[in-house]
Steps between C-alpha positions, in 0.01 A plus 500: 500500500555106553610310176205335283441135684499283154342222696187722473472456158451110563247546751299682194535237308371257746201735537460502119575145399122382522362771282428519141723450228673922542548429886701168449693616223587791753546226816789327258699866417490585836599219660845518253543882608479345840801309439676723308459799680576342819773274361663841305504628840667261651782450221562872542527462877666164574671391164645809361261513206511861277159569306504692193154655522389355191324193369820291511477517879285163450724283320838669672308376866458165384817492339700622872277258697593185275906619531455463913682242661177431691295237365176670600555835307541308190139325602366847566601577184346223364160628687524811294573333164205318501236754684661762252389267214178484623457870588573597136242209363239662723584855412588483136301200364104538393456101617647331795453127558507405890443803616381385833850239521667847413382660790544261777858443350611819507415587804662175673821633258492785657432421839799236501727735318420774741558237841793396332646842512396556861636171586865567383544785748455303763 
């Protein structure tokens, strides 16, 4: 069985983002499990990254990103900062304001964050 492709989870959200109110809350969360899942990947594979498993994993995946000597891990990192922030709002909060800027946001976070990635293999 092939690995889960995170980048799927964005293309959901794209399909979702012009929905009501429960499909764009869902169009920001997954486009930050986009990014994480597929940056968590790659930190395991390229930059000698250990998850735990548990919740932590988050933070700890920022936290290794930002300690790279590679300028663009620490933005990716900054990509899921911010979409993490708003992924929490959406899922956790009974009122959002901006929902739609939410949306469009995080999925151009994690879109960039996710090329990024790509991009420093090459």
């Amino acid at each position: 069985m092939a690995p889960f492709e995170w980048e799927s989870f964005l293309e959901l959200a794209k399909e979702l983002k012009n929905g009501d109110e429960a499909k764009k809350r869902t169009a920001v969360s997954r486009s930050y499990f986009a990014l994480y899942g597929f940056a968590l990947r790659h930190a395991v594979g390229f930059l000698k990254f250990t998850p735990s498993q548990k919740a932590e994993d988050h933070k700890e995946l920022r936290t290794h990103l930002k300690k790279q000597k590679n300028p663009n891990y620490q933005k990716v990192a900054d990509y899921l900062d911010i979409t993490r922030m708003w992924r929490n709002d959406c899922d956790y909060e009974d009122e959002v304001s901006n929902l739609d800027k939410l949306v469009e946001n995080s999925i151009k976070y994690a879109e960039k964050g996710i090329e990024t990635l790509i991009n420093s293999l090459k």
